[in-house]
One Martini backbone bead per residue (centre of mass of N, CA, C, O) as a GRO file, in nm:
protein
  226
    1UNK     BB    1  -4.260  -1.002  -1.526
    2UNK     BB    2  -4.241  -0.715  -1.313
    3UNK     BB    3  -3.954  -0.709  -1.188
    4UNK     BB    4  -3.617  -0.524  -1.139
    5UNK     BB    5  -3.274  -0.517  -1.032
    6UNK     BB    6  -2.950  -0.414  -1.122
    7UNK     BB    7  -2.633  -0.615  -1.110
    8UNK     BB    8  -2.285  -0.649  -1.162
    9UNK     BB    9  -2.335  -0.956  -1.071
   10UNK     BB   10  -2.386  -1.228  -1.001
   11UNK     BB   11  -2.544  -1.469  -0.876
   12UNK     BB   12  -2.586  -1.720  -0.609
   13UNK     BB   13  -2.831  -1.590  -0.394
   14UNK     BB   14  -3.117  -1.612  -0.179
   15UNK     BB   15  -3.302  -1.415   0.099
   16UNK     BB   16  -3.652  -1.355   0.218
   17UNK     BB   17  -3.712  -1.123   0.471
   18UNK     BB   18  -3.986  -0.965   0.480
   19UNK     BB   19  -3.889  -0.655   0.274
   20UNK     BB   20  -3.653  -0.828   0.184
   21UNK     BB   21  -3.344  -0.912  -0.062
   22UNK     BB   22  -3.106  -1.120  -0.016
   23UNK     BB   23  -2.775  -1.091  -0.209
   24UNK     BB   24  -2.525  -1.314  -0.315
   25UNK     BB   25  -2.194  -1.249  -0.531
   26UNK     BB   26  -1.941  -1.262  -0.750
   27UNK     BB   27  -1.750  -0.972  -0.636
   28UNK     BB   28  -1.811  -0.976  -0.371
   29UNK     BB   29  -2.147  -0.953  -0.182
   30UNK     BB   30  -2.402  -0.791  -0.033
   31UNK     BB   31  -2.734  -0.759  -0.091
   32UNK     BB   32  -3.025  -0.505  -0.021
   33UNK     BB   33  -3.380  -0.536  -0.157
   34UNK     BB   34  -3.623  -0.376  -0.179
   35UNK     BB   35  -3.964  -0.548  -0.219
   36UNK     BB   36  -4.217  -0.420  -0.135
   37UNK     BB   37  -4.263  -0.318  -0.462
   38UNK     BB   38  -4.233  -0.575  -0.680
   39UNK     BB   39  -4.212  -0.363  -0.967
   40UNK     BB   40  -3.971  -0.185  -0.736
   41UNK     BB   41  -3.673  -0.242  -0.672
   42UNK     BB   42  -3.407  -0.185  -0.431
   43UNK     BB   43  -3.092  -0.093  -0.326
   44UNK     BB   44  -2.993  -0.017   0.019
   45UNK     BB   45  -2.761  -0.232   0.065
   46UNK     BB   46  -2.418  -0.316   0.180
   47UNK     BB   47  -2.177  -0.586   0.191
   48UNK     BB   48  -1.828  -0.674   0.207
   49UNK     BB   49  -1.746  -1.023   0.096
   50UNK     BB   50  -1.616  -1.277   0.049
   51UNK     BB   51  -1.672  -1.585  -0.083
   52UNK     BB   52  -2.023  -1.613  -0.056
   53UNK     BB   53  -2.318  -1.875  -0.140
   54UNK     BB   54  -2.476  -1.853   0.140
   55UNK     BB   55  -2.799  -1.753   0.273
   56UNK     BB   56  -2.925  -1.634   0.634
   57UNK     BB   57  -3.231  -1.528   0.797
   58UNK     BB   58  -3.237  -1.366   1.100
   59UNK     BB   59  -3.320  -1.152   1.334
   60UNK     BB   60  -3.099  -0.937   1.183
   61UNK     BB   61  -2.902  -1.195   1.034
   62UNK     BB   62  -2.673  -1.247   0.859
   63UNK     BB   63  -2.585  -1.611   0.705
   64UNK     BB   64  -2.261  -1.727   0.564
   65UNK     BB   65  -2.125  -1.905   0.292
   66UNK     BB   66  -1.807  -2.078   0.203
   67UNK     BB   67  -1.589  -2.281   0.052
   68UNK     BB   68  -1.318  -2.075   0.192
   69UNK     BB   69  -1.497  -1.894   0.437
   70UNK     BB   70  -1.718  -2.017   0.587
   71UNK     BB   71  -1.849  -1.773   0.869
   72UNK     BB   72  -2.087  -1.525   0.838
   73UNK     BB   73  -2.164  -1.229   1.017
   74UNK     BB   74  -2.441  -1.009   0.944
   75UNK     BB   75  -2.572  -0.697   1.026
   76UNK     BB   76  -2.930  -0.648   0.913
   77UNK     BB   77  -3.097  -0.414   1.111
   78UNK     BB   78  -2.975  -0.196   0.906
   79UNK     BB   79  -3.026  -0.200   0.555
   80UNK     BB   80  -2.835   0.050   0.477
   81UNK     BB   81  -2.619  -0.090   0.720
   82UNK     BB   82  -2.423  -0.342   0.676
   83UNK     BB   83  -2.269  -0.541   0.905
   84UNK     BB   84  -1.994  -0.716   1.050
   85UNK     BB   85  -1.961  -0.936   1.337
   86UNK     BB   86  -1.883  -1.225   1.233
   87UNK     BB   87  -1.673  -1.520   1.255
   88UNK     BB   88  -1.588  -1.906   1.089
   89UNK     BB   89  -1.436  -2.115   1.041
   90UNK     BB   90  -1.372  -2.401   0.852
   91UNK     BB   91  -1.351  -2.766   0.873
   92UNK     BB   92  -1.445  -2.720   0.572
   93UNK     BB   93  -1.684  -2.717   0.324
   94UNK     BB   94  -1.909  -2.441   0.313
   95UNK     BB   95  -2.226  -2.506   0.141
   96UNK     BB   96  -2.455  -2.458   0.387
   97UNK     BB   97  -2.712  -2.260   0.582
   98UNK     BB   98  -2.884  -2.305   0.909
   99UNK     BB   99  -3.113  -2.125   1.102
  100UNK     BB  100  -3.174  -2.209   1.471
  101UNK     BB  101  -3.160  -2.033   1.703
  102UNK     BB  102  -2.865  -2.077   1.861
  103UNK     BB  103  -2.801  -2.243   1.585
  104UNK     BB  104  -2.573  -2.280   1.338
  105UNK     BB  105  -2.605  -2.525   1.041
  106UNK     BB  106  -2.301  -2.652   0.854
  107UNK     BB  107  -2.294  -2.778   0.554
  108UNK     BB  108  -1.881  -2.958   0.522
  109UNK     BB  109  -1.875  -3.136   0.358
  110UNK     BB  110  -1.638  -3.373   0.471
  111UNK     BB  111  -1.718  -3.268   0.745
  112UNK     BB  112  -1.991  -3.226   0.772
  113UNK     BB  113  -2.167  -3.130   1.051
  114UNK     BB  114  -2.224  -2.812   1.182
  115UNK     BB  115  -2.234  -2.665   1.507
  116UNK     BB  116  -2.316  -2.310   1.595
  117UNK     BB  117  -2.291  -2.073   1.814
  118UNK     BB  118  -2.478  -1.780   1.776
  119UNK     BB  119  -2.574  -1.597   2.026
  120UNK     BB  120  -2.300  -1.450   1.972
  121UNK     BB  121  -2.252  -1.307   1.665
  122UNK     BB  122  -1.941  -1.208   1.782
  123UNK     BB  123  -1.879  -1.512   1.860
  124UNK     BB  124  -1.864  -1.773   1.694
  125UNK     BB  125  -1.914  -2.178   1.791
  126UNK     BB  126  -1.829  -2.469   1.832
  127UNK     BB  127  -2.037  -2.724   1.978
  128UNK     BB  128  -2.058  -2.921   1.686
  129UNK     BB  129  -2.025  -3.282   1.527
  130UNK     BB  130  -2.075  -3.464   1.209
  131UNK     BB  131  -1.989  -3.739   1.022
  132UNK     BB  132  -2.048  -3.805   0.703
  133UNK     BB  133  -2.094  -4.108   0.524
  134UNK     BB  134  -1.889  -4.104   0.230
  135UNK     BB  135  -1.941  -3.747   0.190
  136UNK     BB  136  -2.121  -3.471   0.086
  137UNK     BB  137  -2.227  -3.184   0.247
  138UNK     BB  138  -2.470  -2.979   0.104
  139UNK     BB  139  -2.740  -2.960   0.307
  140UNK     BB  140  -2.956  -2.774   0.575
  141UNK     BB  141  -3.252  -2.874   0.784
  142UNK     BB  142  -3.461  -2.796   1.004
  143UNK     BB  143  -3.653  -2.964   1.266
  144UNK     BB  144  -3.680  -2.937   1.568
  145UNK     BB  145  -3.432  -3.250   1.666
  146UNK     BB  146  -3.339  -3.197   1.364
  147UNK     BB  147  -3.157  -3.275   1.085
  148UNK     BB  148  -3.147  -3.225   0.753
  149UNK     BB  149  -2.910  -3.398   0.510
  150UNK     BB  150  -2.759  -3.302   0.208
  151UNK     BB  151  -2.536  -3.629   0.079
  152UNK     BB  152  -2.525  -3.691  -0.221
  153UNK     BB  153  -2.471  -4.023  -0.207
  154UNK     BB  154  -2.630  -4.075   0.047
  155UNK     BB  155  -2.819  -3.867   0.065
  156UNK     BB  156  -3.049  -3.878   0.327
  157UNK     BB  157  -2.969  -3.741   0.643
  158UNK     BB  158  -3.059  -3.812   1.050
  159UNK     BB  159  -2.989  -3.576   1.267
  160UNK     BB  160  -2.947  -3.520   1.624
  161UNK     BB  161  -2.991  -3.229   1.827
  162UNK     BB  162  -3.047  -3.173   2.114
  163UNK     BB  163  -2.759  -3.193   2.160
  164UNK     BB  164  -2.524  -2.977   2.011
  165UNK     BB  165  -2.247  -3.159   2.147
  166UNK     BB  166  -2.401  -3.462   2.017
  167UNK     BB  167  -2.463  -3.519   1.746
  168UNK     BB  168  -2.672  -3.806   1.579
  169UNK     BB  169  -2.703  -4.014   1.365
  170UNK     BB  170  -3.019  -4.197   1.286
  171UNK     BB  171  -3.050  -4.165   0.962
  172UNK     BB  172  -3.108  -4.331   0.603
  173UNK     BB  173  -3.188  -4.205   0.252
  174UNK     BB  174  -3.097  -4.331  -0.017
  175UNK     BB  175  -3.063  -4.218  -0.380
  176UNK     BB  176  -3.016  -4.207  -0.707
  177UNK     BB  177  -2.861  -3.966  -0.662
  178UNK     BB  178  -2.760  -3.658  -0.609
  179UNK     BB  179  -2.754  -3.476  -0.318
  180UNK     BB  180  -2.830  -3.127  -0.253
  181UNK     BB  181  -3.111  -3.043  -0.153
  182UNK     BB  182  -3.358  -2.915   0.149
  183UNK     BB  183  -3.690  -2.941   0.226
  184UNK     BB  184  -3.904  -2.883   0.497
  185UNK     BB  185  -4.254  -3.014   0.555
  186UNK     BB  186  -4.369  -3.149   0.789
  187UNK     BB  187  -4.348  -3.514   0.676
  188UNK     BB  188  -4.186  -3.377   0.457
  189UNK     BB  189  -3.859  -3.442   0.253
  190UNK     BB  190  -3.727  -3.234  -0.011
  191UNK     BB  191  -3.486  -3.364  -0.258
  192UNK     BB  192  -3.231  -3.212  -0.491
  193UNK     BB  193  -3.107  -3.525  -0.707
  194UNK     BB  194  -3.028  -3.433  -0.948
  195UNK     BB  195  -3.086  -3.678  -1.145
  196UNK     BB  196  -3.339  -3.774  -0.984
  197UNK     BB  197  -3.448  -3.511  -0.914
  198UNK     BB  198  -3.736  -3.528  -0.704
  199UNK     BB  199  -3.753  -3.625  -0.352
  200UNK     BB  200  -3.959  -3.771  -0.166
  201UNK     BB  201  -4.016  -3.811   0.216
  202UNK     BB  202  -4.097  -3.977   0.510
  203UNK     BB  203  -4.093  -3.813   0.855
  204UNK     BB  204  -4.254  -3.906   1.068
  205UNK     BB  205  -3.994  -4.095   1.137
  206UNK     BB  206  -3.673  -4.060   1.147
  207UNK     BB  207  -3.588  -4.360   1.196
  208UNK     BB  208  -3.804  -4.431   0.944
  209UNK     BB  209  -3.744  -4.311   0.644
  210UNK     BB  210  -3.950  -4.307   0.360
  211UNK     BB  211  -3.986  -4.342   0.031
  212UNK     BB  212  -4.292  -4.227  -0.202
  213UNK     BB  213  -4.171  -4.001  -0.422
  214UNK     BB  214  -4.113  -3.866  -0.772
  215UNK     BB  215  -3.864  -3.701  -1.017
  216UNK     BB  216  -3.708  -3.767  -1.331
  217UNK     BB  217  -3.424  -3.661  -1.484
  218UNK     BB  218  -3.219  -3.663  -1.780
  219UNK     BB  219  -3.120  -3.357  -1.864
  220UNK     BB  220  -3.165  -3.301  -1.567
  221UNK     BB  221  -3.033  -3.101  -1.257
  222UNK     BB  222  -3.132  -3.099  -0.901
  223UNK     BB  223  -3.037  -2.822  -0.684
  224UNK     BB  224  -3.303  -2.710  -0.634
  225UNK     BB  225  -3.543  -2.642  -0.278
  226UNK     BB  226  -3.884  -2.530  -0.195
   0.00000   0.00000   0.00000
């Protein structure tokens, strides 16, 4: 360990963009932490807000997402100054969310994958959607024209987003566990199984990926994976 920086509330995610740490804390609260200085890392603002549990940061907005809070944008263009800029209720429970282009992608429990129109960041839209098949969508990777969804006991689903109004399920990889966390790199998506441990799957064609290496753990569960 190099540095640290005490925050008053337990942390419950983080996403680092630029020289700046986003984290979210049960407080509720966004903290901005400059990390330029890895030694010596400092809070320079914060932003207070429901209880949300992921962030993902792109092009100077903070996207978060809760339980019971659904879609929150805070503008965090000036990190000294984060502010509050708009919101969208969910139609389930909002547990994880992916920002590409005009739309994040916000995987909505029992709700399935939300697309939403995020162009004008104070009036976020839902521009589709799609039910995951009697699972809860726990998290989503997006890449290209697909969205790759961590979706519990169905495993891994793949979403054609290409139409942000009609997105399609077009394949499904079950997995031995719980489906949590999911993260895509080239051909390859790697999917945090709870139980199942870490798993490897080839989409190098999204219509037909094929599981191709794993690791299991037996008294522990893999809930994230980057």
């Amino acid at each position: 360990q190099i540095g640290s920086v005490p925050l008053a509330e337990q942390v419950i995610d983080v996403h680092v963009a630029g020289s700046y740490a986003y984290v979210t804390t049960y407080e509720p609260k966004l903290h901005v932490i400059d990390v330029s200085n890895p030694s010596a890392p400092r809070e320079v603002g914060s932003a207070a807000a429901e209880r949300y549990d992921v962030v993902h940061v792109v092009a100077g907005y903070a996207y978060l997402v809760g339980t019971f809070a659904g879609l929150r944008v805070i503008d965090v263009s000036n990190p000294r100054a984060p502010r509050a800029v708009g919101s969208l209720a969910a139609s389930g429970s909002a547990l994880g969310v992916y920002v590409a282009g005009s739309y994040a992608y916000v995987a909505n429990g029992d709700g399935g994958l939300a697309l939403i129109d995020v162009s004008r960041p104070s009036a976020p839209q839902t521009a589709g959607s799609v039910e995951t098949t009697l699972a809860q969508a726990q998290n989503v990777h997006v890449l290209g024209r697909h969205a790759f969804v961590a979706d519990e006991t169905n495993g891994l689903q793949i979403v054609d987003v290409s139409d942000p109004t009609k997105p399609l399920e077009v394949a499904t990889v079950d997995t031995p566990g719980q489906a949590r966390d999911i993260f895509v790199s080239g051909l390859y998506a790697y999917v945090a199984d709870n139980l199942g441990g870490l798993r490897v799957i080839d989409i190098s064609n999204p219509a037909t990926p094929r599981e191709v290496g794993g690791a299991s753990w037996i008294l522990a569960g893999a809930s994230d994976v980057y």
